[in-house]
One Martini backbone bead per residue (centre of mass of N, CA, C, O) as a GRO file, in nm:
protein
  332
    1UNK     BB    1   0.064   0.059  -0.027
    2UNK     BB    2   0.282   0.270   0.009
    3UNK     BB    3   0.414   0.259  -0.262
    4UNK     BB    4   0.193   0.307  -0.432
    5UNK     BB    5   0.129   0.587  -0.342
    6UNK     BB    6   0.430   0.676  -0.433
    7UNK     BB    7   0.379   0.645  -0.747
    8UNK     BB    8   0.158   0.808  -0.782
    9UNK     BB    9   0.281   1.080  -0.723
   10UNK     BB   10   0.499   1.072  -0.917
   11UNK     BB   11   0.325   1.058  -1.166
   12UNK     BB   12   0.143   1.315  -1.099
   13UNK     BB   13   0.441   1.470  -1.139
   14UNK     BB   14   0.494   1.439  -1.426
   15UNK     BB   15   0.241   1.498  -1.580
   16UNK     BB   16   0.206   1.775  -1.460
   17UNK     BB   17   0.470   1.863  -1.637
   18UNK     BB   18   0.362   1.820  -1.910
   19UNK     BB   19   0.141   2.027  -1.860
   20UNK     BB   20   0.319   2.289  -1.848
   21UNK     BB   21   0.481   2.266  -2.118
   22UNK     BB   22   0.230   2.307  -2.261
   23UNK     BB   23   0.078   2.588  -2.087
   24UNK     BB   24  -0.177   2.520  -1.931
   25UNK     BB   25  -0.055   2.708  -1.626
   26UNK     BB   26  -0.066   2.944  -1.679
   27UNK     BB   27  -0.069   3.285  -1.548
   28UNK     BB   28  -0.375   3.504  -1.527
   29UNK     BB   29  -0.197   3.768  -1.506
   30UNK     BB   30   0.053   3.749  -1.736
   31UNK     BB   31   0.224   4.018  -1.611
   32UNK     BB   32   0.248   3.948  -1.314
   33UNK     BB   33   0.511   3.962  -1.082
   34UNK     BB   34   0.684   3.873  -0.902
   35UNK     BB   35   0.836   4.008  -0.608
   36UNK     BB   36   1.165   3.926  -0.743
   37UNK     BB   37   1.417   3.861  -0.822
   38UNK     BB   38   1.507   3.668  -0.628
   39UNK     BB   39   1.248   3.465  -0.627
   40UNK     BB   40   1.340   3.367  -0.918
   41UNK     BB   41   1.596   3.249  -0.829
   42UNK     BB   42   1.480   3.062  -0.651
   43UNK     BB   43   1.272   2.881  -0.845
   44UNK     BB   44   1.538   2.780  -0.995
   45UNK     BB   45   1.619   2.644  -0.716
   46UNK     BB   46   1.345   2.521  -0.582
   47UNK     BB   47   1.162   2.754  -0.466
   48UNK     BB   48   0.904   2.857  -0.321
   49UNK     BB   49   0.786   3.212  -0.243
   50UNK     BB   50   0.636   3.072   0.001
   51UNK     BB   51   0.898   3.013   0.149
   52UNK     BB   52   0.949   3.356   0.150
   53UNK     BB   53   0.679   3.530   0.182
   54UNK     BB   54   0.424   3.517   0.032
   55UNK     BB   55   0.173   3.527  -0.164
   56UNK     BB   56  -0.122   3.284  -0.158
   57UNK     BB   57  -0.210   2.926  -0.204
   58UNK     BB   58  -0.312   2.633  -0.034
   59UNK     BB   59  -0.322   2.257  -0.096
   60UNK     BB   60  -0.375   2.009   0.104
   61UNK     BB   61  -0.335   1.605   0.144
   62UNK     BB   62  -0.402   1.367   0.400
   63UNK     BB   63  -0.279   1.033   0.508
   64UNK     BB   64  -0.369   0.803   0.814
   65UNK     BB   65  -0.224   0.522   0.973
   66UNK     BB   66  -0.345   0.282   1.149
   67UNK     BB   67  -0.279  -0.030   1.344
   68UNK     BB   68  -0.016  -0.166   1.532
   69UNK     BB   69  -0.015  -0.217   1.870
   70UNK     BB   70   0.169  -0.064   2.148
   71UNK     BB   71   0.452  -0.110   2.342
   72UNK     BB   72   0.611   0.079   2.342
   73UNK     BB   73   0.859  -0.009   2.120
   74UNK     BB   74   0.666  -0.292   2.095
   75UNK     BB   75   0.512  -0.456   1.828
   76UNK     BB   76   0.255  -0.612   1.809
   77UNK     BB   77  -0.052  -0.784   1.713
   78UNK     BB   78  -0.271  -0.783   1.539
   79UNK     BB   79  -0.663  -0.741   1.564
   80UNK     BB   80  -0.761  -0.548   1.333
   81UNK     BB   81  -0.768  -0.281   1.399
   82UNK     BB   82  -0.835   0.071   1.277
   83UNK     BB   83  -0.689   0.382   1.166
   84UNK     BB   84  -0.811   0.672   0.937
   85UNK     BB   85  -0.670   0.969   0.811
   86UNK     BB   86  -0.858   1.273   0.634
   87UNK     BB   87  -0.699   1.564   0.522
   88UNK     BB   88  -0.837   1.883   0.419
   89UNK     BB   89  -0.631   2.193   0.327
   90UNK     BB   90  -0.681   2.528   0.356
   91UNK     BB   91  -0.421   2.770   0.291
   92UNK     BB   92  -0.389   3.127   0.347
   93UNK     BB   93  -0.170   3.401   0.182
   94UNK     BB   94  -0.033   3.740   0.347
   95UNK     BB   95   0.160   4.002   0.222
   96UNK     BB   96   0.261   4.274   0.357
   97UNK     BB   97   0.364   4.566   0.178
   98UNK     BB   98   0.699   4.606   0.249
   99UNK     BB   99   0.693   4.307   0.439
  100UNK     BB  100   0.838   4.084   0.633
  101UNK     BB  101   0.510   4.003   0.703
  102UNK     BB  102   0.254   3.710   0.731
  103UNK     BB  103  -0.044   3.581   0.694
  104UNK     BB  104  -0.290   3.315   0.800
  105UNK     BB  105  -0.502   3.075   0.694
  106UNK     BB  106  -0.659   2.735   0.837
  107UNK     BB  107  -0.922   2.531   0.737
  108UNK     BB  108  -0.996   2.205   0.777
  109UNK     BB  109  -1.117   1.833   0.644
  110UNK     BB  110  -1.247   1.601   0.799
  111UNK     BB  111  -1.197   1.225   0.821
  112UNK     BB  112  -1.278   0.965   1.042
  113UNK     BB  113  -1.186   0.653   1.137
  114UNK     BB  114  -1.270   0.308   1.220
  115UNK     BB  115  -1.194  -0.019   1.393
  116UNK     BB  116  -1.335  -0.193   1.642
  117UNK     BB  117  -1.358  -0.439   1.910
  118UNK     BB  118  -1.712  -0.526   1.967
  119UNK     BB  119  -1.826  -0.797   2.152
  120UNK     BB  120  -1.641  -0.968   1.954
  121UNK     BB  121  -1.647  -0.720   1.722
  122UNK     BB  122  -1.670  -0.548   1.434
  123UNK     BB  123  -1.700  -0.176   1.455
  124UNK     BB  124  -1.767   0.139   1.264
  125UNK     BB  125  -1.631   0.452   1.306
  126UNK     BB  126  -1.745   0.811   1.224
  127UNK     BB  127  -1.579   1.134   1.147
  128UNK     BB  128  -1.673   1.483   1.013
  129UNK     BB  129  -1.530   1.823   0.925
  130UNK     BB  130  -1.456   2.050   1.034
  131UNK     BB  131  -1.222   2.207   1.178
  132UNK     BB  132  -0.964   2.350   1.333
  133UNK     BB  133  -0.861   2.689   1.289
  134UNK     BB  134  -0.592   2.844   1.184
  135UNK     BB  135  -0.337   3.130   1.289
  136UNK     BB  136  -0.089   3.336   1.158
  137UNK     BB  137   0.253   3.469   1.197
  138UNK     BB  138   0.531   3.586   1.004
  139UNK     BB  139   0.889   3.594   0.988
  140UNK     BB  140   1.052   3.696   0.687
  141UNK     BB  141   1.366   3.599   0.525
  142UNK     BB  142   1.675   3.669   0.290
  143UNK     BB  143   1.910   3.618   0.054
  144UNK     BB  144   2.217   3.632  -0.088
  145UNK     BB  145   2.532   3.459  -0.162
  146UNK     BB  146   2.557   3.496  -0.410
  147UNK     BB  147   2.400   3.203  -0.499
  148UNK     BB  148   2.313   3.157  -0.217
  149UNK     BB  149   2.013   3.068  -0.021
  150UNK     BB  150   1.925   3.270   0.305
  151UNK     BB  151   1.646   3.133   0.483
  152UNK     BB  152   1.404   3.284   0.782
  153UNK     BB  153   1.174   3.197   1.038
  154UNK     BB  154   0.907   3.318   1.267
  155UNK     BB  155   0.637   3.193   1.435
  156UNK     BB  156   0.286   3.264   1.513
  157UNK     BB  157   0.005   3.072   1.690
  158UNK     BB  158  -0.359   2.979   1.732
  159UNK     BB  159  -0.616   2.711   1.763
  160UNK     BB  160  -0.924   2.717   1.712
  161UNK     BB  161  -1.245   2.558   1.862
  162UNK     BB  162  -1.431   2.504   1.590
  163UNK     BB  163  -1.490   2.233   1.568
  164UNK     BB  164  -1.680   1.933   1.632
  165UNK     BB  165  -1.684   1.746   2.003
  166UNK     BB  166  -1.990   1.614   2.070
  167UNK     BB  167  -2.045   1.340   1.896
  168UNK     BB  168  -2.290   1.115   1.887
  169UNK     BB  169  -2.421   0.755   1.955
  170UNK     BB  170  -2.717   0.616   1.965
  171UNK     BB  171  -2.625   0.559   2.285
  172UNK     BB  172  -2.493   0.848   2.394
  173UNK     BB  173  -2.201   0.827   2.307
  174UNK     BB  174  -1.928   0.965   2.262
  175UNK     BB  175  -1.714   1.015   2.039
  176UNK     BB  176  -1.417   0.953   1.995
  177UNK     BB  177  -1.194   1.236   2.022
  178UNK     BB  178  -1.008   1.124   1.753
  179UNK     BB  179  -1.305   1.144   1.578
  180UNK     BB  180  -1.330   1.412   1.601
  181UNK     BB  181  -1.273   1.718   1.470
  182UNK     BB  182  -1.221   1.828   1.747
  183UNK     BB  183  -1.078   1.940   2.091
  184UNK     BB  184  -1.198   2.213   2.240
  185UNK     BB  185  -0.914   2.391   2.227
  186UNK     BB  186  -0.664   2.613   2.263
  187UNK     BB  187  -0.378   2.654   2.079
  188UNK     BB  188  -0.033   2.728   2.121
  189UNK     BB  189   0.190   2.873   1.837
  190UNK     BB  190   0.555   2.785   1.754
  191UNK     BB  191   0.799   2.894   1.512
  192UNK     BB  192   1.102   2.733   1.292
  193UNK     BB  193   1.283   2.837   1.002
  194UNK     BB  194   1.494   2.724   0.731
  195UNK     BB  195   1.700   2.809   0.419
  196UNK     BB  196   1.942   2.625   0.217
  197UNK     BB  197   2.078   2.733  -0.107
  198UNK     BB  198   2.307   2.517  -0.353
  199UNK     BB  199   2.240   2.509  -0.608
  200UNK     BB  200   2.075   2.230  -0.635
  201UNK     BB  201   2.062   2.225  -0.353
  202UNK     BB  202   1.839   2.173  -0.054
  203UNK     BB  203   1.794   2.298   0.317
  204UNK     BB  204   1.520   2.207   0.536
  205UNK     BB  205   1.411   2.348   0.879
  206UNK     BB  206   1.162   2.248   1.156
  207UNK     BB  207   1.014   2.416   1.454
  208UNK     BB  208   0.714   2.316   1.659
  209UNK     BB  209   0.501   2.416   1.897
  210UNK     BB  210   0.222   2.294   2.140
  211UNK     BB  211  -0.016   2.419   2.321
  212UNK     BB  212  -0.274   2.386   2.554
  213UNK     BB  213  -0.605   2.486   2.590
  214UNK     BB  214  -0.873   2.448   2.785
  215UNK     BB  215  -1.103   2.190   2.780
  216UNK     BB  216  -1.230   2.049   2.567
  217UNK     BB  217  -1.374   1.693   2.480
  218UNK     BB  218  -1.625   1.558   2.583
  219UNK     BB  219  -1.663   1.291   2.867
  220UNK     BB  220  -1.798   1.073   3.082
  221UNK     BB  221  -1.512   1.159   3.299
  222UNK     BB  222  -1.436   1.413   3.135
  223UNK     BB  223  -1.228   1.579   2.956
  224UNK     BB  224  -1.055   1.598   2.644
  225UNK     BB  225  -0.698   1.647   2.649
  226UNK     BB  226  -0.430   1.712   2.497
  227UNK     BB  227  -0.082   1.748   2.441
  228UNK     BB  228   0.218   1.881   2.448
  229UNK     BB  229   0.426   1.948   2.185
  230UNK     BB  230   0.642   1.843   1.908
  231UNK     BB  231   0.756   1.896   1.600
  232UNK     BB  232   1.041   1.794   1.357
  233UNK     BB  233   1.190   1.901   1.038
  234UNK     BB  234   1.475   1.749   0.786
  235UNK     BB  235   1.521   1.860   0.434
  236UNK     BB  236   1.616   1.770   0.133
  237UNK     BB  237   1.712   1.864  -0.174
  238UNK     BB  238   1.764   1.756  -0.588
  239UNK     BB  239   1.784   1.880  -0.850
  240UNK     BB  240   1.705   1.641  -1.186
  241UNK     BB  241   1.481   1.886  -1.381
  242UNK     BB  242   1.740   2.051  -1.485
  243UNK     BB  243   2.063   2.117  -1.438
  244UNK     BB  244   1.989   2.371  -1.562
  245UNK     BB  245   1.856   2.681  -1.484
  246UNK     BB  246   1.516   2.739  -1.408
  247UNK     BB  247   1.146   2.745  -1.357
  248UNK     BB  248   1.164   2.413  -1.446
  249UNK     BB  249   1.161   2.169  -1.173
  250UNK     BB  250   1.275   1.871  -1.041
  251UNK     BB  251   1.281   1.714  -0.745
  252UNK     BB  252   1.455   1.494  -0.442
  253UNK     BB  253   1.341   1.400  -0.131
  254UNK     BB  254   1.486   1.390   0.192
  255UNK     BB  255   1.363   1.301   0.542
  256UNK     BB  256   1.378   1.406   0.865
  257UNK     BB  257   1.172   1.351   1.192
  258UNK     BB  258   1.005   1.445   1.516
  259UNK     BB  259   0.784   1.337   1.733
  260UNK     BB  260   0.607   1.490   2.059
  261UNK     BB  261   0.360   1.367   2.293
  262UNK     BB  262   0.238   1.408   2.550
  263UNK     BB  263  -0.016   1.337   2.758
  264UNK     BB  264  -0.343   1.276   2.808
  265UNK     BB  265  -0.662   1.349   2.925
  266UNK     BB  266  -0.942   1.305   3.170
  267UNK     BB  267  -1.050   1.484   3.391
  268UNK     BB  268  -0.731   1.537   3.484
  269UNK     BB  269  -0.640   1.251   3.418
  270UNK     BB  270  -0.418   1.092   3.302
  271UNK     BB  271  -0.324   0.870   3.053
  272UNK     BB  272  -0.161   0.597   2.973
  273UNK     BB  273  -0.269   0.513   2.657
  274UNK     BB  274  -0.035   0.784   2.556
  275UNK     BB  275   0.163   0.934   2.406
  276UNK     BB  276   0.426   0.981   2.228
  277UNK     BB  277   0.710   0.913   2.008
  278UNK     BB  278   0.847   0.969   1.661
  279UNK     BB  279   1.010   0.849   1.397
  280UNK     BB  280   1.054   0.969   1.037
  281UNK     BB  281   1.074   0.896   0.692
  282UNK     BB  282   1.096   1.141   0.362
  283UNK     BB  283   1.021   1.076   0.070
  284UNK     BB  284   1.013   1.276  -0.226
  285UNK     BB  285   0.848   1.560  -0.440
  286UNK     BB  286   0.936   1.836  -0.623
  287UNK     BB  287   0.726   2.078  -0.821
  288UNK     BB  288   0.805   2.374  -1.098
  289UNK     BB  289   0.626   2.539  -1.301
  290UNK     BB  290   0.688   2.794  -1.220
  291UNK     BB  291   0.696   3.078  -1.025
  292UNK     BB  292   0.415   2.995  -0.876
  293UNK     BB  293   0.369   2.694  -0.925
  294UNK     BB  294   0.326   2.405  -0.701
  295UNK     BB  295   0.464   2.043  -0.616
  296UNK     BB  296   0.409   1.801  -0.355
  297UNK     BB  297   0.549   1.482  -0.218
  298UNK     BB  298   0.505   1.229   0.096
  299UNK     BB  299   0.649   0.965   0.279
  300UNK     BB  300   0.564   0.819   0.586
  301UNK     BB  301   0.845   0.633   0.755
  302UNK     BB  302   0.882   0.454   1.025
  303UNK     BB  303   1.170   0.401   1.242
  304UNK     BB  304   0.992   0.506   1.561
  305UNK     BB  305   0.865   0.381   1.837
  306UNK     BB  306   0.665   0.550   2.099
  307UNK     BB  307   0.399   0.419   2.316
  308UNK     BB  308   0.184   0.470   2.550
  309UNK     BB  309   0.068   0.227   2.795
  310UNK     BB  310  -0.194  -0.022   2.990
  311UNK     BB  311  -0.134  -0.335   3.058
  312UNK     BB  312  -0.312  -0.395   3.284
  313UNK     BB  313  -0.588  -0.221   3.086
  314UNK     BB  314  -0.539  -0.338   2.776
  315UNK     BB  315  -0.396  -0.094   2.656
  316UNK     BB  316  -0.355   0.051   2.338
  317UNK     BB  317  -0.173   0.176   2.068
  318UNK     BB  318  -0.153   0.295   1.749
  319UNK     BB  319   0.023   0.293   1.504
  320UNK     BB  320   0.211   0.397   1.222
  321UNK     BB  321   0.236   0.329   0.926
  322UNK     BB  322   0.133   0.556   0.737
  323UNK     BB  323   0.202   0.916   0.559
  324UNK     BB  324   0.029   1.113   0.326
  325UNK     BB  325   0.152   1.380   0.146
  326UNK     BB  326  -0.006   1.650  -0.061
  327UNK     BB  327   0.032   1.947  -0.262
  328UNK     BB  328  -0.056   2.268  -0.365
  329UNK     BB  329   0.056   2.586  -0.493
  330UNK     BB  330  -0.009   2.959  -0.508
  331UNK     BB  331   0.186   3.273  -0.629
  332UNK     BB  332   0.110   3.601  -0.673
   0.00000   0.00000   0.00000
């Protein structure tokens, strides 16, 4: 399954190549310049002006799978039990005229299901709807030293809790808090990224850390609420078409992550079968079709995990087998 889903990306970002050839892509805009001479520089070795602070619009759409239960890093026996995540979001960005400050809106739409084993059966539970929006400001920068460039971002936002987290089961009972659209919190998030590009090669990494503030989303025990994490990751680019400076280009991207999860609690006492920390490599590709328009896509795949457990109440979390992301995004 993972295997699949990254040819078909591949396929996607080929195929939307020759499209772009073709000049099906152009920008509506005419003879609109995008930001800067540099910004074209920058498109030339594989950055999209979007990663440097443009307006513009993206579209993201992720799926994840979650597996096999965990006793801390060790992976148990499959019971049929399953749970899958897919997330479709739109981020609007909006840069101040001659000013290297940026705000977002991101909107996301979620499907969640599950399979559980209820009385010896497996039943199948379902949430979708608008999920919880986020709003952020970011300060962005760049330059060039001769032909590399170096750039780097400071963001703070924050995650306000519109989604609908109360969603009832027939029997009266809420629906999984995992389940639910939304968390009930109101989260704040704070994240740095750096940005530097030498001929072909780009590296790019990011810390983005979020609290959790708020009551939760209801649950007959007391609110449960998400613990705060972290989250980091560091991405290498290699353009590979074509070898000279273009603005139609082709990378092949290699990353490493690395999340980590306080405790969920619910009524203010901590969850013991919560939190835990994940390492994934992501490999990827990255098209830039113009000067504004650009896709992306990559697959994570876990090569560690320690997942909180409690084994006295056989309880135990799912891992995740595989996230696919795939992205598409235009600067104006």
């Amino acid at each position: 399954m993972r295997s699949l889903m990254f040819f078909i990306a591949v396929f996607c970002l080929f195929f939307l190549s020759s499209l772009s050839e073709a000049q099906i892509f152009q920008s509506p805009f005419g003879g609109h310049d995008i930001i800067s001479e540099c910004d074209y520089c920058g498109c030339a070795q594989g950055i999209s002006p979007m990663q440097t602070g443009s307006t513009g619009i993206r579209y993201d759409v992720g799926s994840l799978y979650l597996g096999a239960p965990y006793n801390g890093s060790t992976r148990l026996a499959e019971t049929g039990a399953h749970e899958s995540f897919l997330t479709n979001k739109i981020t609007m960005v909006y840069r101040f005229a001659e000013s290297p400050i940026t705000v977002s809106l991101a909107v996301p739409y979620v499907v969640r299901k599950s399979q559980e084993l209820v009385d010896n059966g497996f039943q199948a539970f379902q949430g979708n709807g608008i999920g919880d929006v986020a709003a952020f400001v970011r300060y962005n920068h760049h330059h060039y030293v001769d032909e590399t460039m170096v750039a780097f971002s400071f963001s703070a936002g924050v995650k306000f809790p519109t989604g609908k987290n109360n969603i009832t089961l027939p029997s009266g009972d809420y629906l999984d808090p995992d389940l639910q659209p939304g968390t009930g919190t109101t989260d704040f998030i704070i994240g740095t990224a750096g940005f530097l590009s030498i001929d072909r090669t780009g590296i790019f990494a990011t810390v983005n850390a979020g609290f959790i503030t708020g009551p939760g989303a209801p649950e007959s025990d007391g609110n449960h609420k998400y613990g705060n994490y972290i989250n980091a990751e560091a991405t290498v680019t290699y353009r590979i078409i074509p070898q000279d400076i273009s603005e139609s280009n082709l990378s092949l991207a290699m990353g490493i992550g690395f999340e980590n999860r306080a405790k969920e609690t619910e009524g203010g006492i901590p969850i013991e079968a919560s939190g835990g920390s994940l390492i994934y490599l992501a490999p990827g590709l990255k098209y830039l079709f113009s000067q504004g328009l650009s896709a992306d896509a990559a697959i994570q795949i876990p090569v560690h995990q320690y997942l909180g457990a409690d084994p006295l109440n056989d309880e135990f979390q799912l891992g995740q087998d595989y996230r696919f992301v795939m992205g598409i995004q235009y600067s104006l």
